[in-house]
C-alpha positions, 0 to 999 in steps of 0.5 A, a space after each residue: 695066074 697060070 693054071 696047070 703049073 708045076 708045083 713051084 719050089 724054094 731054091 732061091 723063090 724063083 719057082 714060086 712065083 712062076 705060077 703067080 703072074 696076075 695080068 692086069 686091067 682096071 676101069 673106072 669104078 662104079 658109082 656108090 649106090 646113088 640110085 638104089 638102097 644100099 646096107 651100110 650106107 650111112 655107116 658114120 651115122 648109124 654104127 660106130 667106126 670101123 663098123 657097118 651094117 650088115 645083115 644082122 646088125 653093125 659088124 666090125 669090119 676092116 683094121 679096129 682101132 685106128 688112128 683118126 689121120 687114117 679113118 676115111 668118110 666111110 668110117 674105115 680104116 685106110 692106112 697109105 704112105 701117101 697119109 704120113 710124112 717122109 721118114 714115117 710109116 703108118 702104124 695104125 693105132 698111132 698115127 706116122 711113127 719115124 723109122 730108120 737111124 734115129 738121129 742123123 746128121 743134116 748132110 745125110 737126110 735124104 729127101 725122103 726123110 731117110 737118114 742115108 749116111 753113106 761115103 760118097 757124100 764125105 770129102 776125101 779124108 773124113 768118113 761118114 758115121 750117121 750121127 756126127 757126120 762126114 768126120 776125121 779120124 783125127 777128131 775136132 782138135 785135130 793132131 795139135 802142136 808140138 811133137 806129141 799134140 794133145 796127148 795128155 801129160 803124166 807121170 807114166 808116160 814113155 815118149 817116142 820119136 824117131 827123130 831124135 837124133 840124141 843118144 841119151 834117149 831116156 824116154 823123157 819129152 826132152 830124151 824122147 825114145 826112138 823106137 816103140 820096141 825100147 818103149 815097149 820094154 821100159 813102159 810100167 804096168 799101166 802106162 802110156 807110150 806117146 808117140 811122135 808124128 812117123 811112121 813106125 817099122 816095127 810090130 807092137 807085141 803087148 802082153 801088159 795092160 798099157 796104152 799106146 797113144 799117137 800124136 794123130 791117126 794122120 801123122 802116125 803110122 805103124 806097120 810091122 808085123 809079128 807072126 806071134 799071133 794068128 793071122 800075123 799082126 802089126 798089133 798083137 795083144 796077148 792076155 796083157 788085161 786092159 789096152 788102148 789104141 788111139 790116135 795111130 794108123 795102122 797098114 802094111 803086110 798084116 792084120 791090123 789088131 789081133 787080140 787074144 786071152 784076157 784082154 780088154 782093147 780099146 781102139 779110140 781114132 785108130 785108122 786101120 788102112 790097107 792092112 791084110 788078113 784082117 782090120 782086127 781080130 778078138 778070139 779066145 775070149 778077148 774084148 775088142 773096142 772100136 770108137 771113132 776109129 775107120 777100118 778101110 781096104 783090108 786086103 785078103 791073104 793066105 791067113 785070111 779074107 780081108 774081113 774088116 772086124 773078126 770076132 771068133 771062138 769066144 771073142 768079142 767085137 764092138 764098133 761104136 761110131 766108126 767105119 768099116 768100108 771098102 774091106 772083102 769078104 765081109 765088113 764085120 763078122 763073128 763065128 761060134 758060139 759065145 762070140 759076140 760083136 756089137 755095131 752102133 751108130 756106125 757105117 759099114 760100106 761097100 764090102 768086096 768080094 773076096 778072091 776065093 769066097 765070093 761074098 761081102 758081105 755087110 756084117 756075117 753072124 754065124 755057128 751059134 754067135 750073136 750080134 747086135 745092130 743099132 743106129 747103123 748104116 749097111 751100105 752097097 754090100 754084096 750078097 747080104 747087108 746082114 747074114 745070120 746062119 748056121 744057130 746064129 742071131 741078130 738084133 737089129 734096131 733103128 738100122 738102114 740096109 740099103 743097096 746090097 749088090 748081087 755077088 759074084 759067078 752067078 750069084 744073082 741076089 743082094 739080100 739086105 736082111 738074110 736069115 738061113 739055117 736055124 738062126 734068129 734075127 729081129 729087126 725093129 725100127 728100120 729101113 730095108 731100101 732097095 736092095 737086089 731081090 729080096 729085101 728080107 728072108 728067111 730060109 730054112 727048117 728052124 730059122 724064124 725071123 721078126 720084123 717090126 716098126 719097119 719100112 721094106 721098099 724098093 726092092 730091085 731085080 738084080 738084072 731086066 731078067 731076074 726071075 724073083 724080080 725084087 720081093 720085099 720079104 721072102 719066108 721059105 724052107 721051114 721058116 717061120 716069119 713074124 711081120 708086125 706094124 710095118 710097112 712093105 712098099 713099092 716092092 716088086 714081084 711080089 711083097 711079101 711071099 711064102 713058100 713050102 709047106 712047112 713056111 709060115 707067116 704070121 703078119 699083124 698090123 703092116 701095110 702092104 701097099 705099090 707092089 709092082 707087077 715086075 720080073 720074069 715071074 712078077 705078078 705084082 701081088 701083096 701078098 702071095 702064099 705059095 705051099 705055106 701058111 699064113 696068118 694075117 690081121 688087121 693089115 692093110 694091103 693095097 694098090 699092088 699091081 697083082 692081086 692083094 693076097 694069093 694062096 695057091 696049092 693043096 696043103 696050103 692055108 691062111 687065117 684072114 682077118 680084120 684086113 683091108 683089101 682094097 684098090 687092086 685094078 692092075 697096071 694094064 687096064 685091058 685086062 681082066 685081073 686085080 683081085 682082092 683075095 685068090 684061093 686056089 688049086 686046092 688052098 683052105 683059107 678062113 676068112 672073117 671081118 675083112 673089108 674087101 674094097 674097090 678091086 678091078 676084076 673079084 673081090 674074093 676068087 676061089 678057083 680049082 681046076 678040079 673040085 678041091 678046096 674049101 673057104 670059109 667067109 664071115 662077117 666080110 664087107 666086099 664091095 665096089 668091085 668095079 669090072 669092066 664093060 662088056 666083060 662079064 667075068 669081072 666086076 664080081 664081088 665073090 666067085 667060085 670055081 670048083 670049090 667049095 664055099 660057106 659064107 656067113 652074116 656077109 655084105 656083098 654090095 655095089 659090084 658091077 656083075 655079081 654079088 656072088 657067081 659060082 662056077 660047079 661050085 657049092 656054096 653055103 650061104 646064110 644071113 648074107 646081104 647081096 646089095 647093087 649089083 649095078 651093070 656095065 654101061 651098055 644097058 644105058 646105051 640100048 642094050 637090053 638090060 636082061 642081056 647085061 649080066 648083073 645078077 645079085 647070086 649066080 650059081 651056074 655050070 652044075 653049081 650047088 647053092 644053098 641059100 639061108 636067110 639072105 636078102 638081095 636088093 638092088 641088082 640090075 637084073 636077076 636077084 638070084 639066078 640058077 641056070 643049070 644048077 641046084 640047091 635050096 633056098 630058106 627064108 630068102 628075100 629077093 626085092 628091087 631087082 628086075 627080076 626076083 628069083 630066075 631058074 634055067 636048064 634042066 636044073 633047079 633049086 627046091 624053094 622052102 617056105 618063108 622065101 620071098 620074091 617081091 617088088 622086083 621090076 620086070 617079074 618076081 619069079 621067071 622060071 624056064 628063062 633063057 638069060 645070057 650068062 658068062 660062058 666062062 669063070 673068072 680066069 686064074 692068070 
């Protein structure tokens, strides 16, 4: 971490993490305790899972409540993605739970166990849809024989070819009609035109309830276009009450299908290719149906941008079972208010930008509309796989966003989940994969956005320079952003990152596990809070390559509970970072019956260049801080510097430096358990061991101490150390170290009755003593 850094802003996150990038280091950690008495050692015997025993008795430590597949020997909690087989993720309390579209086609599950639906993997002519596979548009029967194929028969019908080189057309089978503009004028309230294989120069202007039926998608092409409606049509529907489309083509100079007033249109395999303006529009209160159909290529023109499904000022858009690929601008989209569209068990791909708007998006909600995402694939869009804004929502469940490109003239991001400006989005059930920067954010005063039963991974830099460098969830500006029973992995930069004062996180039950340390500002952090709020409990976070969560800033604050924090040891193993949990430069946190397991450099650092900050610590197991040798400002279980610290019925054990070391800290220590602080490996290979630092309690540099009812047992060197520094001890009890008690400098502590130095080795008190100590504090990097 950067000390001294310019307090970061939120445009686009970069900023936020200029202040974040942890180096990084490692060693081999230390053995468990085999040559000392150590609290809580035989946790599976003497208390319950997910306990251990602490100073007043078995405390509840860590996630509560797990799963057998992720209780380990030491009878905690340990959730992984390592534990659960492809295409699951933990949720603690359960087991692997499956994320993702639900059922897929066999030629889309992808060797992570994903469902990846996507073009690329369907032969020329067919599309992809998640559930049926690569599919043609003209289904499994095909176009049929005869003229009209299997269009039903009925007594309505109005049959047309524009083969027929009769002139007693009656629009019989035998008399078929040669153009649809005859059969439009003929055809019943409620009967069907049945078109014959052609391609038809002539728009279609309904006004009627009616359907128009073609042989095939394949053989059937209609492309006039009337400026009835806006944008211009090759179908125009107005007020005409109930329609159907199906086994036609549409394409040429105008929208494909637009729909306006009372009307309820149904597209049934329905080829819309290549048409401009828009693939299809409902507004003014239309409904507007699309099921087995393909909307493909839409081109943008004066009186639109090429979006493939449009619903706007009151419309309606659903899409069932299709395609939406190749289009501009966005592949589906609804604006204002009481507009809706619904996607399910569909495919929307590839989306271009748009000559003049520069977007393409997968699918844009936005000015109060509302949309519904389910079983749906969101594939190689650009900017947003999904876009809420401006008073919109979304519901999103069993979804993959998957590969959202950057945009265009300089627009360096591809968000796969993006909420902005007063919107709400829910995201349930889904995978959010490698998308370019972001994964999932939400950004801007009144925008709240929730997450749940998901998998956020792979989230890449949008170029070698990127300054976010690939964050899985991104909460700033005001947000609010609920993260619950998900999983963020292999992420970059940072997993999840909170930024502004008034952004906050509320996280409960996830994994936040392989963060790489990547980007210009990538520090690798699972969890990294930066001028925000966070709440977090019973998460897991583990094996990031930065620290496993970051607070940083005056007015920041997190609420830390019944987490796991474990195995931060940093991809660079030369250098001294890996912590557990960072407060710093002012940040208040709270923190209570965390287990903090097997980090490299501390467990637990507050750091101030200044004195400023206050934590509270409760009820937390910190152990296995593993160090490295001849480093003595790494291996620390909790450190201090210039801060302020209470910390309560705590067990620190086997770290490699100290228990507890305070830098012109205070602390406030009671009913805490300071167990093998062991010393690196030059005291075994003939360094004087009082020259080895390895000091249960360190308080140094004008640090204040107050000790109460704490014991500390099995420290390669002093129990409690104070050089040049203050406070009081009360009923404190230092055994089985090579020294008791030790004080050096002008400095020293008043010792009251009931505390205890014995059954230490070398001396129980060594006052006046000059023992080496760390020249400096644990750096911030």
């Amino acid at each position: 971490m950067r000390t001294g850094a310019t307090r970061p802003g939120s445009f686009r996150l970069a900023a936020c993490m200029a202040g974040l990038a942890l180096l990084a280091a490692g060693c081999n950690p230390p053995a468990r305790g085999a040559d000392a008495t150590r609290e809580g050692e035989d946790v599976a015997e003497r208390c319950a899972r997910g306990h251990v025993l602490g100073p007043d008795g078995c405390m509840p430590v860590g996630i509560q409540g797990c799963a057998d597949l992720f209780v380990e020997d030491d009878g905690l909690c340990h959730p992984a993605m390592a534990k659960c087989p492809p295409g699951t993720i933990p949720k603690f309390d359960e087991g692997c739970i499956a994320v993702g579209i639900p059922r897929c086609a066999p030629e889309f599950v992808g060797d992570d166990g994903l469902c990846r639906p996507t073009m690329a993997k369907c032969p020329t002519g067919t599309f992809a849809t998640p559930d049926a596979g690569c599919v043609t548009v003209d289904g499994p029967d095909g176009c049929g024989s005869g003229p009209w194929g299997n269009i039903p028969r009925g007594p309505g019908n109005l049959y047309v070819d524009p083969s027929y080189s009769g002139e007693d057309s009656d629009g019989s089978e035998e008399r078929p009609l040669t153009t649809l503009s005859a059969a439009l004028e003929l055809v019943a309230e409620g009967g069907t035109i049945a078109l014959a294989e052609g391609t038809y120069d002539e728009p279609v202007v309904i006004t009627r309830s009616l359907a128009v039926v073609g042989r095939c998608a394949a053989r059937v092409r209609v492309r006039g276009v009337s400026s009835i409606v806006h944008p211009p049509a090759i179908v125009s529907v107005l007020d005409a009450g109930e329609v159907t489309l199906r086994g036609i083509a549409l394409g040429g100079e105008g929208a494909g299908v637009v729909a306006t007033g009372a009307t309820a249109v149904a597209l049934e395999r329905v080829h819309i290719r290549s048409a401009v303006h828009a693939g299809v529009v409902a507004s003014g209160g239309a409904r507007l149906s699309i099921a087995q159909s393909w909307i493909d290529g839409t081109r943008p023109g004066a009186a639109g941008a090429g979006v493939g499904a449009l619903a706007e000022s009151g419309g309606a858009v659903s899409v069932k079972e299709s395609a939406v690929t190749g289009n501009q601008a966005a592949g589906v989209s609804a604006a204002h208010a009481r507009t809706t569209v619904a996607v399910v068990g569909s495919l929307i791909e590839g989306t271009a930008p748009s000559e003049h708007l520069g977007d393409g998006q997968g699918l844009v909600v936005r000015d109060g509309a509302e949309a519904s995402i389910e079983r749906t694939a969101l594939i190689g869009n650009r900017l947003s796989g999904i876009f809420a804004t401006t008073g919109a929502s979304a519901r999103v469940s069993g979804a993959l966003v998957e590969g959202t490109n950057p945009g265009p003239d300089g627009l360096t991001y591809g968000v796969g989940v993006y909420a902005a400006l007063r919107s709400r989005v829910a995201v349930d059930a889904s995978v959010v994969l490698r998308n370019a920067e972001v994964g999932v954010a939400a950004i801007g005063v009144d925008t709240a956005a929730e997450v749940t039963r998901s998998l956020i991974q792979g989230t890449v830099g949008a170029a070698p320079a990127s300054p976010l460098g690939g964050v899985g969830v991104a909460v700033a500006r005001g947000a609010t952003l609920h993260l619950r029973d998900s999983a963020v992995w292999k992420n970059r930069a940072s997993g999840v990152h909170v930024a502004d004062l008034s952004a906050e996180l509320i996280a409960e039950g996830n994994l936040i596990e392989g963060t790489f340390a990547e980007g210009v500002w990538g520090g690798g952090a699972g969890v990294s809070v930066v001028d925000g709020r966070a709440t977090l409990a019973s998460n897991a976070i583990r094996d990031n390559e930065g620290a496993g969560l970051s607070v940083g800033y005056l007015g920041s604050e997190a609420k830390v509970t019944g987490n796991l924090v474990e195995g931060h040891v940093a991809p660079d193993r030369s250098l001294p970072v890996g912590q557990g949990i960072v407060i710093y430069q002012g940040a208040r946190a709270v923190l209570a019956g965390n287990a903090v397991s097997g980090n490299r450099s501390v467990g637990v650092l507050l750091f101030a260049e200044r004195p400023d900050g206050e934590v509270e610590i409760t009820g937390d197991l910190v152990q296995d801080t593993a160090g490295a040798d001849g480093d003595d400002r790494a291996g620390i279980g909790v450190a201090a510097v210039n801060y302020k610290l209470r910390l309560t019925s705590s067990l620190l054990r086997t770290s490699r430096t100290a228990g507890l070391a305070l830098f012109s800290a205070e602390a406030e220590v009671s009913r805490a358990l300071v167990d093998g602080v062991l010393g690196d490996r030059r005291a075994a290979e003939g360094e004087r061991r009082d020259d080895v630092v390895a000091d249960g309690v360190l308080a140094i540099a004008g640090s204040t101490a107050v000790l109460t009812d704490v014991r500390v047992t099995g420290c390669a060197r002093a129990g409690i150390l104070y050089d040049r520094s203050s406070g009081r001890l009360s009923r404190v009890r230092a055994s089985g170290n090579l020294f008791g008690l030790v004080v050096q400098g002008s400095e020293a502590p008043d010792v009251g009755k009931g505390s205890v130095f014995v059954d230490n080795r070398a001396a129980d008190e060594l006052i006046g003593g000059g023992l080496r100590v760390p020249l400096s504090a644990p750096p911030l990097l």
